[in-house]
C-alpha positions as a LaTeX table, in Angstrom:
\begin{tabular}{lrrr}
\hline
Residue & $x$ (\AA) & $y$ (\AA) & $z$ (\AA) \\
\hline
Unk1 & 0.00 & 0.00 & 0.00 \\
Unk2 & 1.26 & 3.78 & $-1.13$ \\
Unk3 & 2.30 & 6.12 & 1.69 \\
Unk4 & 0.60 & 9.61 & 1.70 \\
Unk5 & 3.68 & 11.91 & 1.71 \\
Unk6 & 2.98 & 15.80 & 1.74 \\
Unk7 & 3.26 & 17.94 & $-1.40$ \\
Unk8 & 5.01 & 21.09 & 0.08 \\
Unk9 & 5.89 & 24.10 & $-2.57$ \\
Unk10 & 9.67 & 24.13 & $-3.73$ \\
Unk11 & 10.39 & 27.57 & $-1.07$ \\
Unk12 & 10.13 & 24.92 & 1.68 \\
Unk13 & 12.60 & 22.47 & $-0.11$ \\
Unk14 & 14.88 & 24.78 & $-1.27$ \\
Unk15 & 15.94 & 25.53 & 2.27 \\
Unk16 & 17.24 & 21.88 & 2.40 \\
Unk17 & 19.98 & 22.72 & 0.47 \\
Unk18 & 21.10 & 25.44 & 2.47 \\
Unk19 & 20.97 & 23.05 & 5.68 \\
Unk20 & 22.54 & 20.02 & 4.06 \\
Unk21 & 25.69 & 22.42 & 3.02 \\
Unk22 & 25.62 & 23.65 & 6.91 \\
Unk23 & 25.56 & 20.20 & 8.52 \\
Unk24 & 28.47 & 18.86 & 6.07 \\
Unk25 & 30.70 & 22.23 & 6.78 \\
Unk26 & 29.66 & 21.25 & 10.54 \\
Unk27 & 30.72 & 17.29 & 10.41 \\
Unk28 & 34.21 & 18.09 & 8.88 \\
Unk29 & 34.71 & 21.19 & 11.39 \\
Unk30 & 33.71 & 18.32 & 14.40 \\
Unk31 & 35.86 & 15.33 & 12.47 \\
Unk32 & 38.60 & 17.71 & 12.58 \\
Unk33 & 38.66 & 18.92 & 15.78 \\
Unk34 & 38.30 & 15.13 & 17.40 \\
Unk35 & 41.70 & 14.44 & 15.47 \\
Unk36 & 43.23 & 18.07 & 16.98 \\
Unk37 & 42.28 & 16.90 & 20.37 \\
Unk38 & 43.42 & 12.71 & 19.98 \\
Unk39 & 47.02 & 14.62 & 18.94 \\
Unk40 & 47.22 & 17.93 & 20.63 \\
Unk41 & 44.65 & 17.27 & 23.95 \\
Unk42 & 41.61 & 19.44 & 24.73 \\
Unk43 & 41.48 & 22.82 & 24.94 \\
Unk44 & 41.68 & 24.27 & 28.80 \\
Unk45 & 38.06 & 26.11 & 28.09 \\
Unk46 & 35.97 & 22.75 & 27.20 \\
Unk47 & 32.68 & 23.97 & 28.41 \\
Unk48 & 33.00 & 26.97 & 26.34 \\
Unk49 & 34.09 & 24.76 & 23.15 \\
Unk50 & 31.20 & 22.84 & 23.83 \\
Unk51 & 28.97 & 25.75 & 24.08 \\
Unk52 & 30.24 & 26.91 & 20.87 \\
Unk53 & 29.51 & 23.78 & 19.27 \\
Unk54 & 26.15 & 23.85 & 20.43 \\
Unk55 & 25.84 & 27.33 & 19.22 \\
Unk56 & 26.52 & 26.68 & 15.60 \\
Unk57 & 24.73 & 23.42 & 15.19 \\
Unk58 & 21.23 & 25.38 & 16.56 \\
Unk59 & 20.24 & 27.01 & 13.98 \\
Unk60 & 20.90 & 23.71 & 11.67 \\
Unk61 & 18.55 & 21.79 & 13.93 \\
Unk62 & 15.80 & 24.89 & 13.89 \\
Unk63 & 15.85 & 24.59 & 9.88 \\
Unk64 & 15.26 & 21.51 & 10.13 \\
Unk65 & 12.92 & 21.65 & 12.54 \\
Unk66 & 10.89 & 24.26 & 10.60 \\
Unk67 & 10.54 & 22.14 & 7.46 \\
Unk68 & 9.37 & 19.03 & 9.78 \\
Unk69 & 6.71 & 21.16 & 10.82 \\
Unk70 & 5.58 & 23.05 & 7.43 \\
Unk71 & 5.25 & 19.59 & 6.74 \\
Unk72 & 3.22 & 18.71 & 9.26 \\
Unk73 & 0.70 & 21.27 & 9.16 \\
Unk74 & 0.62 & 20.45 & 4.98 \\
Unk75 & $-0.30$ & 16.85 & 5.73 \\
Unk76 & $-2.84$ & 18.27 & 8.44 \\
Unk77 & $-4.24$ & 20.67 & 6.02 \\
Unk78 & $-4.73$ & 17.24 & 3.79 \\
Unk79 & $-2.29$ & 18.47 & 0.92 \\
Unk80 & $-0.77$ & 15.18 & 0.63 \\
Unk81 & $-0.02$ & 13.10 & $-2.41$ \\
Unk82 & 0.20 & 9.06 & $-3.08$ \\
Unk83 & 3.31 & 7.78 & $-4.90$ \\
Unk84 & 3.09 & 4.43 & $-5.92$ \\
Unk85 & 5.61 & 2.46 & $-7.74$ \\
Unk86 & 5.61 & $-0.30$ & $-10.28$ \\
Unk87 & 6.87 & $-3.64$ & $-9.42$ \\
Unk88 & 10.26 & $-2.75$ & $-12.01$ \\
Unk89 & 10.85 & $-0.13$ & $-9.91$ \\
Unk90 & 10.87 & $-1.72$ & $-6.62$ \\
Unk91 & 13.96 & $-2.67$ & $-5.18$ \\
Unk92 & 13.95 & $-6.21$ & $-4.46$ \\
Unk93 & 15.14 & $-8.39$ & $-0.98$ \\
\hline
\end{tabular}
């Protein structure tokens, strides 16, 4: 059976982009700071790095966040389309 999935207008997807960018600058900022601190040791300051880290992923989060719930309210507001697919293009076990 098809799941309903909400049709949302392209201004709500076209901040994906923007947040997929911002989470991938933020996973090689993290992946390099765990290898600073495995060869050079933490910083004195942790709580503030932490803080800081908490700071810039935020507004990531609230973006995505914001779309979850545009989505929401679409579904609510029964603006929701079926997708079905043919048994071709189904992947199979």
């Amino acid at each position: 059976m098809a799941k309903p999935y909400p049709i949302l207008p392209s201004s709500i997807l076209d901040e994906l982009h923007g947040l997929n960018c911002s989470l991938g600058a933020y996973q090689v900022m993290l992946e390099a700071t765990i290898r600073h601190f495995c060869t050079q040791g933490t910083p004195l300051d942790y709580e503030s790095f932490l803080h800081g880290l908490d700071d810039l992923f935020q507004p990531i989060l609230e973006g995505y966040k914001s779309i979850e719930s545009q989505a929401t309210a679409f579904r609510e507001m029964g603006v929701v389309g079926v997708c079905t697919l043919d048994e071709a293009d189904q992947e199979k076990p």
